[in-house]
DSSP file (Angstrom, degrees, kcal/mol; ACC not computed):
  #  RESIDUE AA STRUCTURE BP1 BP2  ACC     N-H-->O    O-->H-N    N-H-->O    O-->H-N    TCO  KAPPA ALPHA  PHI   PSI    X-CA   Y-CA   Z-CA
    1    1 A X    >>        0   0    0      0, 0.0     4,-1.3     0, 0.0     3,-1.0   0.000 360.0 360.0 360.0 -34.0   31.8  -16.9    2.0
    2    2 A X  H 3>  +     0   0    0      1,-0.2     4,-1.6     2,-0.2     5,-0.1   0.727 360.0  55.5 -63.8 -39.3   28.6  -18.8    1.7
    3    3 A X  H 3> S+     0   0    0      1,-0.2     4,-1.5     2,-0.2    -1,-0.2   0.665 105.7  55.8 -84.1  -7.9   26.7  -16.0   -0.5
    4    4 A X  H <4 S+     0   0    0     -3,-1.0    -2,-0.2     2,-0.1    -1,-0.2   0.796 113.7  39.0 -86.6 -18.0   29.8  -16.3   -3.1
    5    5 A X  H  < S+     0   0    0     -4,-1.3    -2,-0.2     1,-0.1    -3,-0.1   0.977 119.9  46.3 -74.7 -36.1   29.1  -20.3   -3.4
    6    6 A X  H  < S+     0   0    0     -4,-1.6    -2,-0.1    -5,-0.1    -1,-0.1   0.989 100.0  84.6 -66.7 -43.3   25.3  -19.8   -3.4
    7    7 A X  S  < S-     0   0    0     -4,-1.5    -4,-0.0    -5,-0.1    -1,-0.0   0.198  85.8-116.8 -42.1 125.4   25.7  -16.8   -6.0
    8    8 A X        -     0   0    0      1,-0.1     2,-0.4     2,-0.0    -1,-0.1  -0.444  35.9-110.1 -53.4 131.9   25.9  -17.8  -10.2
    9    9 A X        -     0   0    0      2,-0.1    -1,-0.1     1,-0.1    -5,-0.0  -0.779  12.0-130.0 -79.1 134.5   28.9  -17.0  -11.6
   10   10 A X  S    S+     0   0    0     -2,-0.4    41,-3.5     1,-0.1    42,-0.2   0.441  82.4  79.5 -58.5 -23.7   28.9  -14.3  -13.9
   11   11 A X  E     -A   50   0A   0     39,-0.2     2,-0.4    40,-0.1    39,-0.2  -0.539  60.0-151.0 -99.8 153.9   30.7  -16.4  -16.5
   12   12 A X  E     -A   49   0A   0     37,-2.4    37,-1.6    -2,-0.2    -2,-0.0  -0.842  13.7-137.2-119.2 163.3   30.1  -19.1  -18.8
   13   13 A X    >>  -     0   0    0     -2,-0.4     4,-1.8    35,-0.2     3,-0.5  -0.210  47.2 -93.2-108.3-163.6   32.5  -22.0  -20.1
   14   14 A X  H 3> S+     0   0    0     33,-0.3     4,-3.6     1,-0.2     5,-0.2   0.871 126.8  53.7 -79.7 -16.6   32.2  -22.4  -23.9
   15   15 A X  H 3> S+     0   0    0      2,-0.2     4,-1.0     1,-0.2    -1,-0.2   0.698 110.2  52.8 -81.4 -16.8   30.0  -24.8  -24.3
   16   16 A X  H <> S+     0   0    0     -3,-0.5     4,-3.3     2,-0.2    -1,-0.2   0.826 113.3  48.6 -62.5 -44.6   27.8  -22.5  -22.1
   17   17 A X  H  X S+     0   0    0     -4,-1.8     4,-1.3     1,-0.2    -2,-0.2   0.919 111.1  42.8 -58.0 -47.7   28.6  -19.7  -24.5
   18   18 A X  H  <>S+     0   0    0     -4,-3.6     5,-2.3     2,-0.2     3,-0.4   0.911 115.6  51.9 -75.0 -46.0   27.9  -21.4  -27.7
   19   19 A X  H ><5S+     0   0    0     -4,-1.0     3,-2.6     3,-0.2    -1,-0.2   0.968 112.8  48.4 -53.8 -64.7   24.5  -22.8  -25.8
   20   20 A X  H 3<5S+     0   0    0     -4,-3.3    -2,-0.2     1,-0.3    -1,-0.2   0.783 119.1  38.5 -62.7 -33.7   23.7  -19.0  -24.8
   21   21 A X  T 3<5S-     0   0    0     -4,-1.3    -1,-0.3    -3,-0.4    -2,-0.2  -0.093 110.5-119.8 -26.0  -9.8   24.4  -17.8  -28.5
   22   22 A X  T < 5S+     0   0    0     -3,-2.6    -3,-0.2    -5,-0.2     2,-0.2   0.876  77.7 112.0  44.5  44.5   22.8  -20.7  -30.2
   23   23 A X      < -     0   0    0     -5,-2.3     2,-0.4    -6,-0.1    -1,-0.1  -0.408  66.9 -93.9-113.6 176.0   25.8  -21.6  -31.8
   24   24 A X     >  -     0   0    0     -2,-0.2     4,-2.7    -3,-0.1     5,-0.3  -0.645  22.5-121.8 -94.3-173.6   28.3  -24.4  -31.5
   25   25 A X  H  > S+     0   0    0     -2,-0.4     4,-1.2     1,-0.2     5,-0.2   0.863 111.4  55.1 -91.0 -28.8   31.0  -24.8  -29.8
   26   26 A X  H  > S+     0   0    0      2,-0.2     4,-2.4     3,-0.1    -1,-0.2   0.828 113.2  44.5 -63.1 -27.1   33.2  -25.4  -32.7
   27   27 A X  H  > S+     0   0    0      2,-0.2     4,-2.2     1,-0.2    -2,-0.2   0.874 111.6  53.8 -96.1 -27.6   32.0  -22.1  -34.3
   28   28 A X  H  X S+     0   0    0     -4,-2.7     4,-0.9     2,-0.2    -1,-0.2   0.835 109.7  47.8 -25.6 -53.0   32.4  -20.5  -30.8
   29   29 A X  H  X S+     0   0    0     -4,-1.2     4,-1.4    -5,-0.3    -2,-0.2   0.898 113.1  52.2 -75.3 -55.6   35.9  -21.9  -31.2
   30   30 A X  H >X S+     0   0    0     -4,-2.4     3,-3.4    -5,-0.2     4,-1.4   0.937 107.6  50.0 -30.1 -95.1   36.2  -20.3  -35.0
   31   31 A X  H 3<>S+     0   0    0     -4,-2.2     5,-5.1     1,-0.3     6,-0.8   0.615 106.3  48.3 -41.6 -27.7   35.4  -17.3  -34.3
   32   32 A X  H 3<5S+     0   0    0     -4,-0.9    -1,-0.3     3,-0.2    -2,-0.2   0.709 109.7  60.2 -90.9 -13.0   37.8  -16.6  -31.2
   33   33 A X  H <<5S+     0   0    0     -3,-3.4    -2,-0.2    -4,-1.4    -1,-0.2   0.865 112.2  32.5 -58.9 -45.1   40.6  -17.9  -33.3
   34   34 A X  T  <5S-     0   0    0     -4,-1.4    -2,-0.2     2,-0.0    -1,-0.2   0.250 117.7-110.1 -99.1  26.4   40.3  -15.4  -36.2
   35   35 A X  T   5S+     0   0    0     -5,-0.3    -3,-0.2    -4,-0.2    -4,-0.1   0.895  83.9 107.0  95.1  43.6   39.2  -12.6  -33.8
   36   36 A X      < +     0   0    0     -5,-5.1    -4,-0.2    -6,-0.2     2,-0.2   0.101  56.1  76.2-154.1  31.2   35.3  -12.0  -34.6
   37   37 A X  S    S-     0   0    0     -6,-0.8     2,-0.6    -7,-0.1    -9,-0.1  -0.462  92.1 -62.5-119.2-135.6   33.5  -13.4  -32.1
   38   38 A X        -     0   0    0     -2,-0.2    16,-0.1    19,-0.0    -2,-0.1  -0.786  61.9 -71.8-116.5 149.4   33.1  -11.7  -28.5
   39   39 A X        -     0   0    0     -2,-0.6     2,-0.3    14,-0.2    -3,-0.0   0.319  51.8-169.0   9.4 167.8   35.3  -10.8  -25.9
   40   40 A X        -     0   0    0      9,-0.1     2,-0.3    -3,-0.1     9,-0.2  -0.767   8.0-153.6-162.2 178.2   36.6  -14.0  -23.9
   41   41 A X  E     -B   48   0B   0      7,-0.8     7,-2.2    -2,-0.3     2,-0.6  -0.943   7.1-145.6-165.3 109.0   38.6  -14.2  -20.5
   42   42 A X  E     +B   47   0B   0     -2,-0.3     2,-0.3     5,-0.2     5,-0.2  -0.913  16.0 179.5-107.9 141.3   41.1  -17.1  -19.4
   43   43 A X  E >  S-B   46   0B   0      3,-4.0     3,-0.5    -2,-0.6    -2,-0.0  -0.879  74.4  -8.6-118.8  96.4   41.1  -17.7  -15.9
   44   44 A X  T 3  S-     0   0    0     -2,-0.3     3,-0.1     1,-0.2    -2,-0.1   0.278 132.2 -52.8  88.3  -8.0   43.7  -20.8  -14.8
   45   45 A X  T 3  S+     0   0    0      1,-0.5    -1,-0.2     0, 0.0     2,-0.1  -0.269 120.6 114.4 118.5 -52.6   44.4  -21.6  -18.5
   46   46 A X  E <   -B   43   0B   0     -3,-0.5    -3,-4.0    -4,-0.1    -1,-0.5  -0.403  62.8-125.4 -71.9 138.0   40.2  -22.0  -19.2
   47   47 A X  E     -B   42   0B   0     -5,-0.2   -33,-0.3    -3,-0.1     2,-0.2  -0.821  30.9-175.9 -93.0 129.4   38.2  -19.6  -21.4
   48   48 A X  E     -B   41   0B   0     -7,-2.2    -7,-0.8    -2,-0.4     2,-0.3  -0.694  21.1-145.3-128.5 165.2   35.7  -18.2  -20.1
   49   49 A X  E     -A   12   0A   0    -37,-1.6   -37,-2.4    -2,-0.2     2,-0.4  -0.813  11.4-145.8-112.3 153.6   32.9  -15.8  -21.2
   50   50 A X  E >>  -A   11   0A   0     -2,-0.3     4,-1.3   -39,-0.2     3,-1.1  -0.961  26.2-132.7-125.0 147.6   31.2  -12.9  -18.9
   51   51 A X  H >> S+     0   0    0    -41,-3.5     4,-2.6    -2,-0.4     3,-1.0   0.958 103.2  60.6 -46.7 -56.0   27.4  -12.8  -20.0
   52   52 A X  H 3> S+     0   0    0    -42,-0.2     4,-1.3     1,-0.2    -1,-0.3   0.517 100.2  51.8 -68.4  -8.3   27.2   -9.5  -20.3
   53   53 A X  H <4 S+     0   0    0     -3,-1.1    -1,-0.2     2,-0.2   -14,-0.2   0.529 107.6  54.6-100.5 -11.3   29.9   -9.4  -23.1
   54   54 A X  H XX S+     0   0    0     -4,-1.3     4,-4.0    -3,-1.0     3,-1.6   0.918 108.2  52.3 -32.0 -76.8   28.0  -12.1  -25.2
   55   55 A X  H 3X S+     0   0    0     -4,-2.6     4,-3.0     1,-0.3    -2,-0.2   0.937 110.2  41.5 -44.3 -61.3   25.2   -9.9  -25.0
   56   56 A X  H 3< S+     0   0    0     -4,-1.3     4,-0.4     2,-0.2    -1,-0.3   0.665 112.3  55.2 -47.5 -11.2   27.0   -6.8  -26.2
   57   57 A X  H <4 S+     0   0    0     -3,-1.6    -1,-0.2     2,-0.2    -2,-0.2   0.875 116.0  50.1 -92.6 -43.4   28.8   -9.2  -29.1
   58   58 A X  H >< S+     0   0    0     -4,-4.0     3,-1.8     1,-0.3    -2,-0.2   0.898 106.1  47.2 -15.0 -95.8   24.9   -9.9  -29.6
   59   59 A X  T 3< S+     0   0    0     -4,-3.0     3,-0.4     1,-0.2    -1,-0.3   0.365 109.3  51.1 -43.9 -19.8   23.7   -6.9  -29.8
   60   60 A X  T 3  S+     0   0    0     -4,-0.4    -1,-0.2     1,-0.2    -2,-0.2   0.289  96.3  70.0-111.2  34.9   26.4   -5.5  -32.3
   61   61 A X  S <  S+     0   0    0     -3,-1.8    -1,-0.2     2,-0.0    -2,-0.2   0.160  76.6 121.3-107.6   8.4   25.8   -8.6  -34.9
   62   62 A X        +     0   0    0     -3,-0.4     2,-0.2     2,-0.0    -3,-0.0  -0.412  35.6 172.6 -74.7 175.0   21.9   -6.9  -35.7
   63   63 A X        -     0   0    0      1,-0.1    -2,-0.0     0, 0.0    -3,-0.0  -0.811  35.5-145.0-174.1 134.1   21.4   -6.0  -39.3
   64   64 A X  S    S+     0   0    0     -2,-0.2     2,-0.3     2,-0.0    -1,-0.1   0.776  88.4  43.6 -74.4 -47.2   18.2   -4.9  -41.0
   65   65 A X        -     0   0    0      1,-0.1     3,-0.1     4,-0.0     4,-0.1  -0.721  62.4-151.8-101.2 141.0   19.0   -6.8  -44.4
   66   66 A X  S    S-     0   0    0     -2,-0.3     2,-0.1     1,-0.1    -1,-0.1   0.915  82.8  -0.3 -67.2 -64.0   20.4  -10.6  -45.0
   67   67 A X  S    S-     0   0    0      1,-0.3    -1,-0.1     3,-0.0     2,-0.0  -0.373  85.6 -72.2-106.1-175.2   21.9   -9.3  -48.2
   68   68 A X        -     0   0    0     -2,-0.1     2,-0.5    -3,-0.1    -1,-0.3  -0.056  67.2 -94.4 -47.9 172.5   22.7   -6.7  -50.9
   69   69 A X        -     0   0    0      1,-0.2    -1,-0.1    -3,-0.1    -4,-0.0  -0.910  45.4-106.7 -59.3  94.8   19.9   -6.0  -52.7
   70   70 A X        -     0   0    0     -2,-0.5     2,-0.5     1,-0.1    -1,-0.2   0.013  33.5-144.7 -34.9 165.0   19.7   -8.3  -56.1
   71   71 A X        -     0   0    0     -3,-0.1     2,-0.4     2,-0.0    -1,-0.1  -0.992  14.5-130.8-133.0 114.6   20.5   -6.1  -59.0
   72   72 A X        -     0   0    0     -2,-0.5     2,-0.5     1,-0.1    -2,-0.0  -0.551   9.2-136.9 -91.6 162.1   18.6   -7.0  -62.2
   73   73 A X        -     0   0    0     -2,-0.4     2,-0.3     0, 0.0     5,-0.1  -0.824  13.0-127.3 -88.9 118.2   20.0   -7.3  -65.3
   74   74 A X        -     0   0    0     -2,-0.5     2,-0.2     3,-0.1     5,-0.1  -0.629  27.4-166.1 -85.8 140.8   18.5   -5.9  -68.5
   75   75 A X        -     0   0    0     -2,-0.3    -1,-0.0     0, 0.0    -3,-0.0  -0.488  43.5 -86.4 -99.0 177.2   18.1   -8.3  -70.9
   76   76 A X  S >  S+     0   0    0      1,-0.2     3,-0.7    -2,-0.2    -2,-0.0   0.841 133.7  47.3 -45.5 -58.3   17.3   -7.8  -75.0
   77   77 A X  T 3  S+     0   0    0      1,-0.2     3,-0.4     2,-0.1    -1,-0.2   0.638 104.4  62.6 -85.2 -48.1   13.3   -7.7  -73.8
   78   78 A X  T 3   +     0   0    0      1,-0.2    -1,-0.2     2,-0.1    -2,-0.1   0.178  68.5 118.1 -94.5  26.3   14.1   -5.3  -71.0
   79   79 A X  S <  S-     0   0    0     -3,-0.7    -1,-0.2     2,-0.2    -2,-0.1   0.173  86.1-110.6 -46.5 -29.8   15.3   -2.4  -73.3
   80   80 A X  S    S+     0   0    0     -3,-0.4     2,-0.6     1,-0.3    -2,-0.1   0.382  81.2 124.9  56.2  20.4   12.8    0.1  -72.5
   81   81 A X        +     0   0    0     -4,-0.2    -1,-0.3     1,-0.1    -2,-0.2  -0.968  31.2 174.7 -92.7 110.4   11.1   -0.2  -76.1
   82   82 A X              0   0    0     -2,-0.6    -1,-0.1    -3,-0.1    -4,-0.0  -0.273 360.0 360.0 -98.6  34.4    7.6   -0.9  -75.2
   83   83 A X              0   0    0      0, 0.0    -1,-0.1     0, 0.0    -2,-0.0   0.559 360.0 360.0 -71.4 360.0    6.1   -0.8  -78.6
């Protein structure tokens, strides 16, 4: 009994979450309402987080690009008449 009290729990509350995510806890709170943020768990009625499904939520938010790619626009000048 003694090593489960010393031992960390594996879970985090939200304000842990949002902390561990560098988020808030209001956008924490966003996201698990319209379904796009990671995984969650209630235990008693409290939502809880498991680390390791943060991490995975993490890990499948990378992205090589911010955006699209701008698109120019030819103007009058950008015609392809180079006389």
């Amino acid at each position: 009994m003694s090593d489960n009290v010393s031992r960390k729990s594996p879970y985090f509350t939200i304000m842990q979450a949002a902390s561990h995510l560098l988020v808030k806890p209001s956008t924490l709170n966003k996201w698990r309402h319209l379904g796009i943020g990671p995984v969650f768990r209630t235990h008693g009625g409290r939502i809880v987080y498991l680390i390791e499904d943060l991490d995975a939520w993490s890990e499948s938010q990378k992205h090589q690009k911010a955006f699209p790619p701008v698109r120019h626009k030819p103007t009058s000048s950008d015609d392809g008449d180079n006389k």
